[in-house]
C-alpha angles and dihedrals in degrees: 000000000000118000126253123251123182122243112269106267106268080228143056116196124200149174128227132163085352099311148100120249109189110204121195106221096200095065086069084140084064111098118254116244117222114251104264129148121302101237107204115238131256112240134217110248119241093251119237140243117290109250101253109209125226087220140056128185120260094012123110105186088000096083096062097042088048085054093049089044089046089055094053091047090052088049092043088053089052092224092302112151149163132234088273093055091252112146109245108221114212123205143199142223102236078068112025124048092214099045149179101042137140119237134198110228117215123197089255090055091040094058082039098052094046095052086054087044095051091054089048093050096040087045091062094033082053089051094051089054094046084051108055094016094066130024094239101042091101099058085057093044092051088045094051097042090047087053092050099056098035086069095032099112103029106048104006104052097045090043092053091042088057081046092055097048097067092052 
């Protein structure tokens, strides 16, 4: 019987200059570069956070509220954003029937998002203060919380993934 030999690797890998160079064998028809330096390339910068202004036109105290809201958006995105500098929002499917996804998130749906932010964020400071501030602040804020995830998944998350939608 003859004995049996693997086939030859697909690949070849190098170093050179401190680096690996990974060659595909079976592309033997490609033109062979000359060896030259291997120049490092240049790569394409994280961008940055978008400037958000302090002020928008034709907005009196709303320019200061839409920042504020700009900067939770941008906290809620985690940094995440797209070759434009857009944030990516990500969602979830305890809250969004079509989760997880990822959304672009434009300037309009950014001012959008942070109003809605900001409501969500006033409403619970409200509560807290409801809470400590009265004795029977409690009873309404557990009311109100029990309410609120009794219809959670029949009425809410339908309701924010139409919501989402339009973002």
């Amino acid at each position: 019987m003859a004995e049996m030999k693997p086939p030859p690797p697909r690949y070849r890998i190098v170093e050179r200059n401190g680096r690996l160079i990974v060659t595909d064998t079976w592309q033997e028809a490609r033109p062979v570069l000359p060896d030259q330096p291997i120049t490092p390339m240049a790569g394409t910068p994280k961008p940055s956070l978008p400037a958000i202004s302090t002020a928008m036109p034709g907005a009196g105290a709303g320019g200061l509220l839409d920042s504020a809201g700009a900067r939770l958006v941008f906290a809620l995105c985690a940094g995440a954003t797209d070759s434009a500098g857009n944030p990516i929002l990500t969602t979830a499917n305890f809250y969004d029937v079509e989760g997880p996804r990822e959304i672009p998130l434009g300037p309009a749906s950014v001012k959008r998002l942070g109003r809605w932010l900001l409501a969500l964020v006033s409403a619970l400071l409200a509560m807290a203060v409801l809470l400590y501030a009265t004795s029977w602040g409690f009873v309404i804020v557990f009311v109100l919380a029990g309410m609120t995830a009794s219809s959670a998944n029949t009425t809410a998350r339908p309701a924010i993934t139409r919501w989402l939608d339009r973002l």
